[in-house]
C-alpha positions in Angstrom: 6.7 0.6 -2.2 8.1 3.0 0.9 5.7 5.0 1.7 5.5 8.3 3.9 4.7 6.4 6.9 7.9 4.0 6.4 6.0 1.0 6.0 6.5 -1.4 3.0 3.4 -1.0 1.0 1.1 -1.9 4.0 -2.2 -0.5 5.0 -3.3 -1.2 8.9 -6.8 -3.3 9.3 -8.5 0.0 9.4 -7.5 1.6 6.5 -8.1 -1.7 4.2 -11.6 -2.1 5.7 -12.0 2.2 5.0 -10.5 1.2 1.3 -12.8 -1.1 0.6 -16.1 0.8 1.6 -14.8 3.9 -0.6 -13.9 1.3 -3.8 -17.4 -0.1 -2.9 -19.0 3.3 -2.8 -17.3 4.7 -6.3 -18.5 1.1 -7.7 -21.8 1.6 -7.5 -22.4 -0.4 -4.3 -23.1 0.1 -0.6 -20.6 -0.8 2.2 -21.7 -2.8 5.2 -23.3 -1.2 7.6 -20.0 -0.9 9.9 -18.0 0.6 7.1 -20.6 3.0 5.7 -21.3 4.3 9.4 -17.2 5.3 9.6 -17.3 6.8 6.4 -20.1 8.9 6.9 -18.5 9.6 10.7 -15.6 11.1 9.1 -17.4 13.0 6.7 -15.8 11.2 3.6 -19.8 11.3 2.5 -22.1 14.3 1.2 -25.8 14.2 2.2 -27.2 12.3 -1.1 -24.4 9.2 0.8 -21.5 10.1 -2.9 -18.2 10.8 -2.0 -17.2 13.7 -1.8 -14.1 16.2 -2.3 -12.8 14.7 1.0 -13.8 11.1 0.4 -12.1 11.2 -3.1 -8.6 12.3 -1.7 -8.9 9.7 1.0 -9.5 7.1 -1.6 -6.6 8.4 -3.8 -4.8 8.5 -0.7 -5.1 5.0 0.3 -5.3 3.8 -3.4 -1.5 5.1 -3.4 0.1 3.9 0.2 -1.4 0.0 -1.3 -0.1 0.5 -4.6 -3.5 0.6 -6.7 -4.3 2.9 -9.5 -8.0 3.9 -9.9 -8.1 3.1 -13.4 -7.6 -1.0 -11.9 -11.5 -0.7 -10.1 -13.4 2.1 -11.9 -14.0 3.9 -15.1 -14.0 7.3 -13.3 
């Protein structure tokens, strides 16, 4: 998959580790530590620690540039 950002499909270490603490969150679960502090730091988390409007596009976002569908980890 080409993607915006001319890579092949690939996410950097960053964004995979971000992935996985939004998939985590929307699954039920709590991220590490680490991974929950950057989320909340870039404000991808509303007070009650739930994605929000902003957390959701970055999911979607990322979901996309690694070729995942939502409908692969979630019911939602």
């Amino acid at each position: 998959m080409k993607t915006v950002l001319g890579h092949e499909g690939k996410l950097s270490q960053k964004q995979i580790t971000r992935l996985g603490g939004l998939i985590a969150m929307v699954c039920g679960r709590i991220p590490y530590p680490h991974i929950e502090s950057d989320l909340h730091d870039n404000n991808f988390l509303n007070e009650q620690k739930e994605l929000n409007s902003r957390g959701k596009e970055e999911l979607r976002r990322l979901t996309a540039m690694a070729g995942l569908r939502p409908e692969q980890f979630t019911d939602n």
